[in-house]
C-alpha positions, 0 to 999 in steps of 0.5 A, spaced: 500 500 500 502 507 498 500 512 502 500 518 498 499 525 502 502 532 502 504 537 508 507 543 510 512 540 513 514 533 511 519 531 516 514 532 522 508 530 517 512 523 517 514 521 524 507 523 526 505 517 521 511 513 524 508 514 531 502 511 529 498 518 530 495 518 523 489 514 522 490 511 516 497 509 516 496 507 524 495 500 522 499 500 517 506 502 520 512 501 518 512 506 513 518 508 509 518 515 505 519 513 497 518 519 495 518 526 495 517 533 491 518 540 494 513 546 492 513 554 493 506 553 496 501 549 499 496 549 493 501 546 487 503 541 492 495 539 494 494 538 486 501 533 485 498 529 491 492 529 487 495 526 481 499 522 485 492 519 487 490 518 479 491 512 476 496 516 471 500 519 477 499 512 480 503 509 474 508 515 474 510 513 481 511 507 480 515 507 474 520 514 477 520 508 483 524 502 479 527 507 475 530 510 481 531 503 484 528 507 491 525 501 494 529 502 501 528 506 506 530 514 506 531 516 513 529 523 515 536 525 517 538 523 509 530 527 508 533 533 513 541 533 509 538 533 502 534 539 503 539 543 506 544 542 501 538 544 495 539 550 499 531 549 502 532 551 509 525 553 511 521 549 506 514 551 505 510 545 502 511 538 499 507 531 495 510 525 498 509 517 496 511 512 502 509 505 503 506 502 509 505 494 510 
């Protein structure tokens, strides 16, 4: 199962879904991040969370998943590190992917 979702900030958004605080992946841990996209606005990141519910945007993750080869866990350190060296200190929003049993 793929929980496709979006948040203003990915790294709490995250743990909250780790800690089991999140309804429809409480049930469902362990989750791992499999992908994420940064957006200047919380609305651009809302409509790629929706295409990522679409049977295209479904697809299209599936293909980026094993093109990439990011089928392992990314840990939100390696999440924090990859932000910061895009130069993204303060992040506004994000569409992310994650797997969960």
């Amino acid at each position: 199962y793929r929980y496709k979702g979006s948040s203003r900030t990915l790294k709490a958004r995250i743990e909250q879904h780790r800690a089991g605080h999140v309804s429809r992946t409480k049930n469902r841990r362990p989750l791992s991040l499999l992908h994420y996209e940064y957006f200047e606005n919380y609305s651009d990141a809302v409509k790629r969370e929706y295409y990522f519910k679409s049977g295209a945007g479904r697809e299209w993750l599936k293909r980026r998943l094993i093109e990439t080869s990011i089928l392992s866990n990314v840990r939100i350190y390696q999440l924090t590190k990859d932000i910061r060296s895009r130069g993204l200190n303060n992040p506004n929003s994000f569409a992310f992917c994650a797997h969960v049993r």
